[in-house]
Backbone as ProteinMPNN parsed JSONL, in Angstrom:
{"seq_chain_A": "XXXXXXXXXXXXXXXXXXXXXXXXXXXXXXXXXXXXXXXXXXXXXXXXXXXXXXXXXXXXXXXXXXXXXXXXXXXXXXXXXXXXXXXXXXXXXXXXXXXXXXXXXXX", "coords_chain_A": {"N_chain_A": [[223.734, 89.89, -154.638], [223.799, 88.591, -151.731], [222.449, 86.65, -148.389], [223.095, 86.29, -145.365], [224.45, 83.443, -144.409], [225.62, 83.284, -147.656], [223.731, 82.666, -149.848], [222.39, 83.403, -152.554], [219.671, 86.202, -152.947], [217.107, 86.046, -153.869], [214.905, 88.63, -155.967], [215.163, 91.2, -153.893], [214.965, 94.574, -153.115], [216.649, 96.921, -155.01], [217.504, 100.194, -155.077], [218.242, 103.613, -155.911], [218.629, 105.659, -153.682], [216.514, 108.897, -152.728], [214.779, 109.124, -154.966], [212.99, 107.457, -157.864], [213.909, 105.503, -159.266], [214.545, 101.835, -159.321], [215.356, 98.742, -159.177], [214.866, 94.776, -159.317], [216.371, 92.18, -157.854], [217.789, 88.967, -159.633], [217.554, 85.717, -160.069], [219.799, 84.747, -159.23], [220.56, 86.435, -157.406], [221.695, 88.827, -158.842], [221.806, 92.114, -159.718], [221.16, 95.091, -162.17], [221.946, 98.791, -162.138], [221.403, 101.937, -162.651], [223.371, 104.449, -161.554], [225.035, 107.131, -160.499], [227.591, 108.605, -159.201], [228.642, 108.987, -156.214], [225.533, 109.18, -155.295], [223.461, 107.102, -153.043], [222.975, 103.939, -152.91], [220.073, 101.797, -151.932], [219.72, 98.857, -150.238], [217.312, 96.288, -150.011], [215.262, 93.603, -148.351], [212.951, 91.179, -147.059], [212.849, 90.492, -144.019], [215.254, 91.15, -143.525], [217.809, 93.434, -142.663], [217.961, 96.027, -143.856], [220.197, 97.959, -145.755], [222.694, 100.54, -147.007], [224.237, 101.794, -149.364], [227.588, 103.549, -150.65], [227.689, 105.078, -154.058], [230.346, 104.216, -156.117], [233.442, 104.724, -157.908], [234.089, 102.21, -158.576], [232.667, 98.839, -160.267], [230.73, 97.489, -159.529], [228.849, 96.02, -156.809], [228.981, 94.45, -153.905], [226.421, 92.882, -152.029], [225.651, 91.5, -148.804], [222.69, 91.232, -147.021], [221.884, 91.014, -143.864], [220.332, 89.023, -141.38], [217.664, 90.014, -139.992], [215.529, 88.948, -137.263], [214.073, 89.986, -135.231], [212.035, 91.496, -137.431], [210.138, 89.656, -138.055], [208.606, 88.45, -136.512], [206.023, 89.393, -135.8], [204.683, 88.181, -137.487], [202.289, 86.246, -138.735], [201.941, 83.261, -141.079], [199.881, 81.298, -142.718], [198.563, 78.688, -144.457], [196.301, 76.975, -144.963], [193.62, 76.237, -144.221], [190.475, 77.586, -141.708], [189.348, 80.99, -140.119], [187.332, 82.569, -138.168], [186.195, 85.983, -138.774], [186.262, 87.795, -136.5], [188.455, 87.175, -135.402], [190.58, 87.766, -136.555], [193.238, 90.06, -138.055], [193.757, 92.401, -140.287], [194.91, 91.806, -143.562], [192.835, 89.203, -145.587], [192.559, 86.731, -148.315], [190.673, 84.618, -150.143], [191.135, 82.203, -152.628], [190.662, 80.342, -155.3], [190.965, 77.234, -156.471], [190.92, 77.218, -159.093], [191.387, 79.721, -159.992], [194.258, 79.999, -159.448], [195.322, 78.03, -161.279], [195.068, 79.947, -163.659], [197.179, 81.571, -162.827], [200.361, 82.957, -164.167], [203.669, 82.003, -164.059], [207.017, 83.989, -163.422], [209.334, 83.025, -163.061]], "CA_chain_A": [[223.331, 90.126, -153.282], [223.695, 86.974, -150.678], [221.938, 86.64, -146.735], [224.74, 86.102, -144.163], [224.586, 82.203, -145.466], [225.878, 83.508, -148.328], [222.344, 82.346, -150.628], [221.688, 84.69, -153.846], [218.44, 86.868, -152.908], [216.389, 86.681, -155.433], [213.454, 89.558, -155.485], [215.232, 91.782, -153.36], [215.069, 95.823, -154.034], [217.928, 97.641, -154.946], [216.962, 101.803, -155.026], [218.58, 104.834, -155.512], [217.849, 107.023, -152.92], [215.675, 109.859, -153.156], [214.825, 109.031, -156.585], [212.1, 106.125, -158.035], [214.801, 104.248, -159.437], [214.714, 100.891, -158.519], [215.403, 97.449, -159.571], [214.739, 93.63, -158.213], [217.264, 91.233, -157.797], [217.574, 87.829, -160.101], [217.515, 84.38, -158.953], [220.815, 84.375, -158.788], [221.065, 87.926, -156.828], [222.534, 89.663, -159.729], [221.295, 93.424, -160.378], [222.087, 96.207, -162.938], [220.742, 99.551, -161.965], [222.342, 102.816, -163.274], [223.19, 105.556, -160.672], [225.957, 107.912, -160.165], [228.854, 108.378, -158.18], [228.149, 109.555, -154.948], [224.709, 108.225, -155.092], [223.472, 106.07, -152.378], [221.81, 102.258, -153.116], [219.368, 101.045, -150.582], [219.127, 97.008, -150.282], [216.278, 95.927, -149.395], [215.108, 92.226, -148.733], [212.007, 90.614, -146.468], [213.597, 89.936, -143.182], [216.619, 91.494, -143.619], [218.109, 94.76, -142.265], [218.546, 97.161, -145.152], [221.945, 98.936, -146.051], [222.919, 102.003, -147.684], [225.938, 102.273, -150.054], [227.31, 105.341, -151.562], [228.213, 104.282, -155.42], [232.127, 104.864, -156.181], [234.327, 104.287, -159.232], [233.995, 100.374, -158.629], [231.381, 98.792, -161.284], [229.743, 95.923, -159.22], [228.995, 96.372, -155.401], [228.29, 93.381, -153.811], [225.859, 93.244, -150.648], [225.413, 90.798, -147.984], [222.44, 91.122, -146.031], [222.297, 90.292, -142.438], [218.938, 88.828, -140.515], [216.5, 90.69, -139.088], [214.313, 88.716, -136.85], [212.537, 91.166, -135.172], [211.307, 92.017, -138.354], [209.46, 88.826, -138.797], [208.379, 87.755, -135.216], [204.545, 89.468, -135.441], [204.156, 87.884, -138.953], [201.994, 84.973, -139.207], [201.581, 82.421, -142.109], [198.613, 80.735, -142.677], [198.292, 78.237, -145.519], [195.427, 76.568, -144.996], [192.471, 76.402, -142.715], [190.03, 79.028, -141.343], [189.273, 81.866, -139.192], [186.329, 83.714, -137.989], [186.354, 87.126, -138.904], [186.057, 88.2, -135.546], [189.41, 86.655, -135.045], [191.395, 88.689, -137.596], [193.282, 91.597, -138.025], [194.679, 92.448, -141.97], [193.839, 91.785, -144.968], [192.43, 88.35, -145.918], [191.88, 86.497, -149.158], [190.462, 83.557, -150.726], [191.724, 82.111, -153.785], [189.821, 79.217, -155.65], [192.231, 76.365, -157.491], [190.794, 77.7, -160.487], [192.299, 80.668, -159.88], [195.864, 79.691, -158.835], [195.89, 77.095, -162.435], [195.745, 80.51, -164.352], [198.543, 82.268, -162.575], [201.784, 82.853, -165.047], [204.801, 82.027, -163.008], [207.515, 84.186, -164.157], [210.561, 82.758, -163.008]], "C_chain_A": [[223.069, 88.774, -152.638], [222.401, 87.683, -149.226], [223.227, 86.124, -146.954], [224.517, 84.346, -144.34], [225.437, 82.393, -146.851], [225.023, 82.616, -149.748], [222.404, 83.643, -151.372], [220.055, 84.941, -152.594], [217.743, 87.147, -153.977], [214.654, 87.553, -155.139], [213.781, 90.387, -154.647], [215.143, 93.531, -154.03], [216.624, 96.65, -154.02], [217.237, 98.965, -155.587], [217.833, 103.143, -154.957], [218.279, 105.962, -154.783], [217.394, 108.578, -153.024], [215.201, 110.027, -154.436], [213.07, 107.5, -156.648], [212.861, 105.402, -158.865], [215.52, 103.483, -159.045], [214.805, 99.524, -159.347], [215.211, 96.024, -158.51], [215.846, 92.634, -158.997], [217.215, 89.746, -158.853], [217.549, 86.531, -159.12], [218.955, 84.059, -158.076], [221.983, 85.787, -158.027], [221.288, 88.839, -157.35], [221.496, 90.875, -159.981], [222.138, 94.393, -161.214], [221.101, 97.133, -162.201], [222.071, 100.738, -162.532], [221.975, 104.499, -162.079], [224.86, 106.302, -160.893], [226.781, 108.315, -158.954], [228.212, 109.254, -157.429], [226.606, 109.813, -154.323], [224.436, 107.425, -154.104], [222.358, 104.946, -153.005], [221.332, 102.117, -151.817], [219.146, 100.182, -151.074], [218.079, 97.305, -149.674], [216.09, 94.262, -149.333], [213.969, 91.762, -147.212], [212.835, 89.737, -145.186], [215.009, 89.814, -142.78], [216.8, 92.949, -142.903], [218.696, 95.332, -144.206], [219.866, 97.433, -144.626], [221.975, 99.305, -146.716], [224.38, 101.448, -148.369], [226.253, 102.917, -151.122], [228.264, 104.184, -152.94], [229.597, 105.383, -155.697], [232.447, 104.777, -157.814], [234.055, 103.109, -159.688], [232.611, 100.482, -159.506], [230.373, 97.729, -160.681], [229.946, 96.553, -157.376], [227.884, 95.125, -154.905], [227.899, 93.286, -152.155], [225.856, 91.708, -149.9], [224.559, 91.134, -147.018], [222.082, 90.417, -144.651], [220.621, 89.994, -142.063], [218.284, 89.375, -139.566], [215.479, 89.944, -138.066], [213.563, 88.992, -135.705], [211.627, 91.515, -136.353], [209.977, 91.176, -138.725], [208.59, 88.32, -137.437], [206.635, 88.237, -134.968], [204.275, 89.124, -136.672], [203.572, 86.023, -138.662], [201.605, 84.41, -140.267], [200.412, 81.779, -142.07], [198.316, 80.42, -143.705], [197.211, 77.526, -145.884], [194.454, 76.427, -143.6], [191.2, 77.476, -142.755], [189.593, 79.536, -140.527], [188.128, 82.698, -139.47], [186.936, 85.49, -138.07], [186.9, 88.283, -137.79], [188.167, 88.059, -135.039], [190.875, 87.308, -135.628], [191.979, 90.135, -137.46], [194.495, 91.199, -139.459], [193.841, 92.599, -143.179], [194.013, 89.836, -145.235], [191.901, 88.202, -146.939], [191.573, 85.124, -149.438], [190.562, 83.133, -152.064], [190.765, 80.387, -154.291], [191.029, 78.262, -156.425], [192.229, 76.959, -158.534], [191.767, 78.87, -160.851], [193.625, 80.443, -160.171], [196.158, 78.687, -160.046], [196.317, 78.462, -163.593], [196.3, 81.368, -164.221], [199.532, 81.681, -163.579], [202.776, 82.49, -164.111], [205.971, 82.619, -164.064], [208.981, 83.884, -163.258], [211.507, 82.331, -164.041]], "O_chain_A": [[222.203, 87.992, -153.03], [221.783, 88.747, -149.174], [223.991, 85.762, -147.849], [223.541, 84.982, -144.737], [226.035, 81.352, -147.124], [225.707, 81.997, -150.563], [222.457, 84.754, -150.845], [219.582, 84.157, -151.77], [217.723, 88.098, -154.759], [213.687, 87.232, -154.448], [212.729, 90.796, -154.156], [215.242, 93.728, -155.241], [217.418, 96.835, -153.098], [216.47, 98.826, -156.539], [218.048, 103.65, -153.856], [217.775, 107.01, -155.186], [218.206, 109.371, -153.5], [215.246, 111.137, -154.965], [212.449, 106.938, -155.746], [212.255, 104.409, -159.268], [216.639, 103.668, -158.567], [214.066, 99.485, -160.331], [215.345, 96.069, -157.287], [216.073, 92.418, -160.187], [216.06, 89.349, -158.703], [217.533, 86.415, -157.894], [219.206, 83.517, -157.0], [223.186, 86.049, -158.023], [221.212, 89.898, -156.727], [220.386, 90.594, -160.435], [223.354, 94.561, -161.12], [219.996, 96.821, -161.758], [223.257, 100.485, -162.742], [220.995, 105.221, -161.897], [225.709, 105.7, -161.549], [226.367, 108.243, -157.797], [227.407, 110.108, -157.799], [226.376, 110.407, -153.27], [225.38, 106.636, -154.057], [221.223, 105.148, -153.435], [221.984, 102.268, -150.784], [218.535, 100.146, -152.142], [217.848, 98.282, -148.963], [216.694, 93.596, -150.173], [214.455, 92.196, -146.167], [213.323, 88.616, -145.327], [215.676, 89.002, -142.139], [215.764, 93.546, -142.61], [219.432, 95.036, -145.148], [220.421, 97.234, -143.546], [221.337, 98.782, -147.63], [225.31, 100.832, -147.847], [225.653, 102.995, -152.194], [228.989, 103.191, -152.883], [229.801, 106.591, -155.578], [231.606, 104.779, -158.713], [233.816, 102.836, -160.864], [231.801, 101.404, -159.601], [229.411, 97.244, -161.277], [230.84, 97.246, -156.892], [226.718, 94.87, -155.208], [228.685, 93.506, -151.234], [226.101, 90.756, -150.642], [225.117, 91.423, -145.96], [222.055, 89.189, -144.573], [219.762, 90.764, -142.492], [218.416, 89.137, -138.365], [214.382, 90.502, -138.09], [212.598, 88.352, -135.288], [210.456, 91.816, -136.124], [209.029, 91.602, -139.384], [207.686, 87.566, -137.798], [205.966, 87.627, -134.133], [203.434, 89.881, -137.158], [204.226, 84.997, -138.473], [200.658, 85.049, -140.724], [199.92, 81.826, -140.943], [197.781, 81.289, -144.394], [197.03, 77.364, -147.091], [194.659, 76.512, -142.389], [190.986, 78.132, -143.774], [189.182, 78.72, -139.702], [187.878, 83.336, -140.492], [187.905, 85.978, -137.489], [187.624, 89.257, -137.995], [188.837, 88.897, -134.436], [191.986, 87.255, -135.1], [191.43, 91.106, -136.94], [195.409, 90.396, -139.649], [192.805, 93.124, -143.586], [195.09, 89.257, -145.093], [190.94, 88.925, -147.204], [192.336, 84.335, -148.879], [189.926, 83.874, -152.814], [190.38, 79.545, -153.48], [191.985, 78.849, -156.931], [193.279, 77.314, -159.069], [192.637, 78.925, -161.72], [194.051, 80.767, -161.28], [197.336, 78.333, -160.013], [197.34, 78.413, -164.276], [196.295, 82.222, -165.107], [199.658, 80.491, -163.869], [202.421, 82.911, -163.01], [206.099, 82.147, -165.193], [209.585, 84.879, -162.859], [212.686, 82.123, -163.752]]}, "name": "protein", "num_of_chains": 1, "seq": "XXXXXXXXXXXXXXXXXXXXXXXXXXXXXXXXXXXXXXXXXXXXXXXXXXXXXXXXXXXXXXXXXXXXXXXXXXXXXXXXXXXXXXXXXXXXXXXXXXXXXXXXXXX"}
């Protein structure tokens, strides 16, 4: 699975619809997932438009999604700093270094 760049997605969802089987993408886009013909896959990916595709004969189905940005345009980041409460709307956390040394990274 690429973006319209043609970039692997890595972490995206790939889902059989109406079902809870689902898989996430590698680094290098690549998914297995096991569905049946006439089946639909839903992509998924963070700033992307989803797409549907019904599963055929073919053994590999390769997606390209396209950019969404509407999707992303009321999303703000915020890596450091801070904000009165008052000022907020979400969910907010605080993380200590300590913390964040014994995160696993599983890439």
């Amino acid at each position: 699975m690429t973006d319209s760049r043609g970039n692997p997605l890595e972490g995206a969802s790939v889902t059989v619809k109406g079902t809870t089987t689902g898989v996430v993408t590698n680094k290098s886009g690549n998914y297995s997932i096991t569905a049946e013909i006439r089946q639909v896959l839903v992509f998924t990916y963070a700033g992307t438009l989803s797409r549907e595709e019904s599963v055929g004969k073919e053994g590999v189905i390769n997606i390209t999604l396209q950019e969404n940005p509407a999707s992303l345009e009321n999303v703000v980041v915020v890596g450091y700093g801070t904000q009165r409460k008052v000022n907020l709307s979400g969910a907010v956390a605080q993380v200590s270094g300590k913390e964040l040394a014994n995160v696993r990274c599983l890439t």
